[in-house]
N, C-alpha and C positions, 0 to 999 in steps of 0.2 A: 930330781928323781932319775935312778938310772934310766938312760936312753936306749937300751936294747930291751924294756918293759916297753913304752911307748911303742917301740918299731914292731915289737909282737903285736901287741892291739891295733897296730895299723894293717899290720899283715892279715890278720882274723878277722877285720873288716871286710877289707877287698875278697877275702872266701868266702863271706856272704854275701857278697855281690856275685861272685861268679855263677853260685851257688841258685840262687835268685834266675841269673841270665841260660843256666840248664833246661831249670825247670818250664822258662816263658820261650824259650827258643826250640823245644821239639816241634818237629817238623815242620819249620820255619820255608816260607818262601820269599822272592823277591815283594811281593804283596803285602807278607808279615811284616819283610823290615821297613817296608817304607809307608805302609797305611795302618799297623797293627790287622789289619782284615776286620777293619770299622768295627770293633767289636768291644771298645775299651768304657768300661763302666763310667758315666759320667761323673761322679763325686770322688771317682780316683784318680781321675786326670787331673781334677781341681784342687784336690788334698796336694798331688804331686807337683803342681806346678808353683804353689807358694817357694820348695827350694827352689825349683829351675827357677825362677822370676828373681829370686834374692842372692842365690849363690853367698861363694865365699867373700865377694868385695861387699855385701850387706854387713854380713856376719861380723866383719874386721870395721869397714872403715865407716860405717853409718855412728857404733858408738864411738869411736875415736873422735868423727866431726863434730861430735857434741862440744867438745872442746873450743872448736874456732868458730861455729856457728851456731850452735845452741839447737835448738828444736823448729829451727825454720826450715830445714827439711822437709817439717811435717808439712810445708803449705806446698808441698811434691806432690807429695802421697796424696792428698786430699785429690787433688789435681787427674792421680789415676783415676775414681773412681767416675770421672766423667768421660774419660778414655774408654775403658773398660763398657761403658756402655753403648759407647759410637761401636766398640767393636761387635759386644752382643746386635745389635741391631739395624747395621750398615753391613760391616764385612763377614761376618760368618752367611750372613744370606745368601752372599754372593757367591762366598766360594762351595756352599752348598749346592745352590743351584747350579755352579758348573760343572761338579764333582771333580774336584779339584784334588791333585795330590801334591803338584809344587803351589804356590800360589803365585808366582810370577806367569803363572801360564795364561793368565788373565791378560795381561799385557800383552801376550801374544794376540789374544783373541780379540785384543780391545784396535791395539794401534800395528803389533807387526814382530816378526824376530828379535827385532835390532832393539826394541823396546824391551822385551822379555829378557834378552840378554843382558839389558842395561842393568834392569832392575834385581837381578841375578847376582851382575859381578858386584853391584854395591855391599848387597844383602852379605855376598861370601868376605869381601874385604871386615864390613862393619862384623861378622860375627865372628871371624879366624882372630882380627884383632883383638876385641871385646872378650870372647870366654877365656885365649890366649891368656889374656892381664890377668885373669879372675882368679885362673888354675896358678899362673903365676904368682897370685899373694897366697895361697896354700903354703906350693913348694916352697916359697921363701920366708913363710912362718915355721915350719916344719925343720928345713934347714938351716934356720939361726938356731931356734931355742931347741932343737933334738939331736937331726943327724950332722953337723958339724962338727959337736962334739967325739962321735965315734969316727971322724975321717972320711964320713960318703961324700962325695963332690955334688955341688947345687946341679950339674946337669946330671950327674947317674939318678938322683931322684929324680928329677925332671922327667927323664925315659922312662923310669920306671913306673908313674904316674901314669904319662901317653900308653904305653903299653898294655898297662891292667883295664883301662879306658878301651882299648884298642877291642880287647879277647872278651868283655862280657857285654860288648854291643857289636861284634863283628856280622853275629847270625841273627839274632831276635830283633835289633834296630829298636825300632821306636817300640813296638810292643814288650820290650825288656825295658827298657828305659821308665814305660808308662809304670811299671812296679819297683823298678829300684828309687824312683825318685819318691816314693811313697814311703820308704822305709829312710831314705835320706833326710827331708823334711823334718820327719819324726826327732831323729837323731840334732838335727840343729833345731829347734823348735825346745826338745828336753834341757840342751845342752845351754841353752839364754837364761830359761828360767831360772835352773838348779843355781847356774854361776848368780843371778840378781838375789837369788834366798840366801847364797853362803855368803855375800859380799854384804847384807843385810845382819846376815847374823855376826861376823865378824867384826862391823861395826856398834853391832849392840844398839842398833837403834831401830826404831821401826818404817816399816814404809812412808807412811807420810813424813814422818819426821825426817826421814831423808828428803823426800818434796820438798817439806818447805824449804830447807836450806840450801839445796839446788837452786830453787826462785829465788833465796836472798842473794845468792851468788851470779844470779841472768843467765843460767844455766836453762832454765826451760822456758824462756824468752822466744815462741811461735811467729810472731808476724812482724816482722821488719818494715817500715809505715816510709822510710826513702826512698825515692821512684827510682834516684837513681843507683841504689846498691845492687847486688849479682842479687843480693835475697829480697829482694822488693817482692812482698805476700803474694800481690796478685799477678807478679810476674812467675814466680813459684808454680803459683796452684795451674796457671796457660799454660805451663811449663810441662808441668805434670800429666796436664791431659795429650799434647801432643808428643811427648816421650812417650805415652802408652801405647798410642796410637801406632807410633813410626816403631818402633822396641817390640811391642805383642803383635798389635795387628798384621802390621807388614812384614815380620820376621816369619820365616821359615821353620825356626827351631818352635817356639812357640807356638803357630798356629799347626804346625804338624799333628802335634798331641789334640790338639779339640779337634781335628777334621779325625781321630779316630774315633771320634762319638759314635754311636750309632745313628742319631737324627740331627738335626738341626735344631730341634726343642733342647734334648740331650744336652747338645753342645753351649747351647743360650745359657741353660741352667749353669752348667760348668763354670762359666762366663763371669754371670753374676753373682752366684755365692765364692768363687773367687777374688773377687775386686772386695767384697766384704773382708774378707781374713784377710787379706794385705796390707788394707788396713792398719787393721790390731797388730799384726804382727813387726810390720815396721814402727809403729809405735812404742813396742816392747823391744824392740832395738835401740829406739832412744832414753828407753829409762833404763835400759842396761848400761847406756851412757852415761847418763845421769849418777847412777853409780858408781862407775870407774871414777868421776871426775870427787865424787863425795869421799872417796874411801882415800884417793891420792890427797885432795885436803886434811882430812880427818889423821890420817898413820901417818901423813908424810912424804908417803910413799912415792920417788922421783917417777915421772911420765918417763917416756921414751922419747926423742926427739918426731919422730917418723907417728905421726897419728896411729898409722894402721897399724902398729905393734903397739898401741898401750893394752887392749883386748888379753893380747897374750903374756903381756906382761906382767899383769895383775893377776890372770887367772894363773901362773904359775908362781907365783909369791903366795898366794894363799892358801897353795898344797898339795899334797897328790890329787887327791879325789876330783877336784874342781881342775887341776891341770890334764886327769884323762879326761872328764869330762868335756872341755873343752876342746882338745885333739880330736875326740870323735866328731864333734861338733863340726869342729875346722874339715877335716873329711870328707863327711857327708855336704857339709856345704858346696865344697869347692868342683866335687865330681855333680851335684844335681844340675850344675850347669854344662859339664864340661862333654858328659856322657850324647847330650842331646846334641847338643853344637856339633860335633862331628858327625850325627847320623844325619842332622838335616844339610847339611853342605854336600855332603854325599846325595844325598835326594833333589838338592837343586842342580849340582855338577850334571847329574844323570839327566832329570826331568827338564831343564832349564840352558843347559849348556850344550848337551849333547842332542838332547831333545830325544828321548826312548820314545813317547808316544808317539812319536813321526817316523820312527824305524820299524816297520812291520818287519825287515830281513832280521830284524835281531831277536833271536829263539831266548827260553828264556836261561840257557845254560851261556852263551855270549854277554848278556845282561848282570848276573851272576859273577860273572867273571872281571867284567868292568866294575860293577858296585864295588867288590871288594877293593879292586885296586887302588878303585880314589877312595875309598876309605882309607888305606895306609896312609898314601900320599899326603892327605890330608894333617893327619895322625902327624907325620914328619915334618909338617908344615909347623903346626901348632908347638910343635916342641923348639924349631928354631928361634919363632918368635919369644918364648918366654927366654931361649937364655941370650938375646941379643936387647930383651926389653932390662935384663938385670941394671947394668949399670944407672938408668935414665930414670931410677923409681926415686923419686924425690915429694911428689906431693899427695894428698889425698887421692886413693886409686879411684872411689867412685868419682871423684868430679873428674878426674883424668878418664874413666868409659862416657861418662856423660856427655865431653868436650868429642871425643870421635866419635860419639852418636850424632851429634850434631852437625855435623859435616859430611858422615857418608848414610843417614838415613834421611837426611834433608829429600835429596831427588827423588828417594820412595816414597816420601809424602806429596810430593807437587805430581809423580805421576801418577797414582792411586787418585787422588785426587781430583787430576783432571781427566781422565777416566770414568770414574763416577758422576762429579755434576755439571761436567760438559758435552751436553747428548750428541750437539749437531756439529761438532768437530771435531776432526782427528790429525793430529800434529805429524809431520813428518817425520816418519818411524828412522830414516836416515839420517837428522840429524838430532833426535833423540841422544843418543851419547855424546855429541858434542854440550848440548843442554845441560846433561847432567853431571859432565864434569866442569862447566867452566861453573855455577851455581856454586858446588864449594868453595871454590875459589874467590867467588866476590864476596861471599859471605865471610872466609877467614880475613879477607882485606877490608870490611866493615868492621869486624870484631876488633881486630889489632888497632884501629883508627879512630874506634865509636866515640872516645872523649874528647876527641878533638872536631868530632864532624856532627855530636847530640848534645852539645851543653854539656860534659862532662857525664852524660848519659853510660853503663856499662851495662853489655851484653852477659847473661849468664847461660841460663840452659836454653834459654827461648830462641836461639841463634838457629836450631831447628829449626824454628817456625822459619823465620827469615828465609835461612836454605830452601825450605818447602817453595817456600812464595816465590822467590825467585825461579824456580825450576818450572813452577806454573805459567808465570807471566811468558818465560821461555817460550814453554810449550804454547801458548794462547798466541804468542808470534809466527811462530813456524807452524800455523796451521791450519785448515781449508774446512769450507764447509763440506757435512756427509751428512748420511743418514740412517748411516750402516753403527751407531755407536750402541754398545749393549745399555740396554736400560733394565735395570733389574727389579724394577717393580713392574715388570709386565706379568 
């Protein structure tokens, strides 16, 4: 298909986004972008947050993994929905009752600065890096199969990408984001179906009958029953729940959007009928898999070597209609993560780093003035890392976010943690960042080691937990009895 049709429909995209960011950004304050003015309807936040949660590395590499791993993903996913509930009814509490606009501020309040800050800089590395990769398998589906062809370079798309990101969350922040990501969703939500219906009707068979022959082929093979493989079920489903936990709960990007609930009820609601459709919907990511893998048997049709391009690969062999379909898809997926990630790094930088709440000399046009700039900054950050991550893209990008989820949201788990169910101690806020960096490091040096020091045992996504626990044990070392610890069921 010519590739200056596609670059029009991407272009007409992003004018509905700006378009969107007009409308939600009139007479915006420092308050609109960083709290929406608690004002954001609970069931739009939840609609909106199925993209932000799934982004483009869903979209692309959940059905490509169907390939190497079948549907034991799904013992992930189940795993959120026990996550999702610690979060409804542990951490929204908490950060309600302290009317919280970063959430690391908790940290401050619980153990000290140096804590607050710790859990900050994690939060910024883990999310710069993470939505970074995300936005990066966009541009670099976009610019294999589109603009290559007409001579755009992988970095001019790249900026141009950061920049359209930059101008339609620069003023509205989180209250533009809470509605573009609602209309993004939409757009990858339409774009899985329609591709699973045409890829059905092109093989002329019906849905089940595509089933069964996916199961004859161990294609929708859920529960891997060896202790010791990366997909051992119930290391999966533990898996699942403490990625949600460490990934939603303790992320910035994420919990920013439900703290613009109007209540705490609001926000639970949000919560829960969220962790419901997540569900379903990565589920129909893997029978979109399922499909690619039936239709490459069935026609022949050669895979790509690279997982994360078999998605794009199929859906443009199959035609126009299914390859725009797909492009928008691709899109809206990549930006429903990318949009939020720079307003909440900007709100932690501000709230977290700089600490605005503790600056009464700062009016709110000096405030203003800062926000913006580490938004750019930001902005320029995030553009390095995608073209310095180009050459190293070699395996499966979700398990590749997964693997540095586990390493820099481990010490978010062990101190959230010991925070909450350690009332009568408090760790030394001083050597808190010693704690929280040497934890990934023992834990990368278990992981590299685990089959020679567990019976041939291997670490997968659970390396989390591990990092958590050790950052815990840490902190239960370097620390003294009080009785000053917040308990939040008072």
């Amino acid at each position: 298909m010519n590739p200056y049709i596609i670059a029009s429909i991407v272009v007409g995209y992003f004018a509905l986004l700006i378009l969107i960011s007009h409308l939600t950004s009139k007479k915006a304050t420092n308050d609109t972008f960083f709290t929406g003015n608690r004002r954001s309807p609970w069931f739009v936040v939840a609609y909106g947050m199925i993209g932000a949660s799934l982004s483009g590395v869903t979209f692309m590499s959940v059905p490509g993994y169907v390939q190497s791993s079948q549907f034991t993903y799904f013992g992930v996913v189940l795993g959120y929905t026990i996550g999702y509930i610690a979060i409804a009814y542990v951490l929204l509490p908490l950060y309600y009752k302290l009317n919280l606009t970063s959430i690391y501020t908790y940290l401050d309040k619980r153990f000290g600065s140096n804590s607050q800050r710790t859990g900050s800089f994690f939060f910024i590395v883990s999310r710069l890096m993470g939505s970074a990769l995300r936005m990066y398998l966009v541009v670099f589906v976009l610019h294999e199969f589109v603009f290559k062809a007409i001579g755009v370079p992988f970095w001019a798309l790249a900026l141009f990408f950061i920049v359209l990101i930059l101008i339609y969350t620069f003023k509205g922040g989180i209250k533009t984001i809470i509605w573009t990501d609602t209309l993004q969703t939409t757009f990858m939500l339409l774009s899985t179906v329609i591709t699973i219906v045409f890829l059905i009707k092109d093989m002329d068979i019906s849905f089940f009958d595509m089933m069964s022959q996916a199961a004859d082929e161990g294609y929708t093979r859920m529960f891997d029953t060896d202790w010791r493989s990366n997909n051992f079920f119930l290391k999966q489903i533990l898996s699942g729940a403490f990625i949600t936990i460490a990934m939603t709960g303790l992320d910035q990007d994420m919990m920013q959007k439900n703290l613009t609930c109007k209540s705490l009820k609001e926000a639970q609601k949000n919560m829960l009928s969220f962790s419901v459709c997540i569900v379903i919907v990565n589920f129909l990511f893997l029978i979109l898999g399922v499909a690619l893998m039936t239709y490459s048997s069935q026609t022949g049709f050669a895979l790509p070597e690279k997982s994360d391009s078999i998605f794009a690969a199929v859906a443009q062999n199959l035609g126009s209609v299914t390859w725009i379909i797909f492009i928008i898809g691709l899109v809206a997926a990549g930006y429903s993560s990318a949009d939020g990630t720079l307003t909440s790094l900007t709100t932690t930088f501000c709230f977290d780093i700089l600490q605005f709440d503790k600056k009464p000399n700062y009016d709110e046009q000096k405030k203003t003035k800062i926000r913006k700039t580490t938004h750019i900054v930001f902005a320029a950050i995030y553009f390095l890392i995608i073209i310095v991550f180009k050459p190293f893209h070699t395996d499966s990008l979700i398990k590749t976010l997964f693997d540095i989820a586990g390493y820099t949201y481990g010490p978010l788990l062990g101190l959230f943690c010991f925070g909450l169910f350690v009332k009568k101690r408090n760790p030394s806020d001083k050597a808190v960042p010693f704690i929280a960096i040497l934890s990934p490091i023992i834990s990368y040096l278990l992981n590299i080691y685990s089959e020679q020091l567990f019976f041939g045992y291997k670490f997968g996504f659970e390396i989390l937990i591990v990092n958590g626990l050790l950052t815990f044990v840490g902190l239960l070392i370097f620390s003294k009895k009080a009785e000053d610890g917040i308990n939040i069921e008072k």
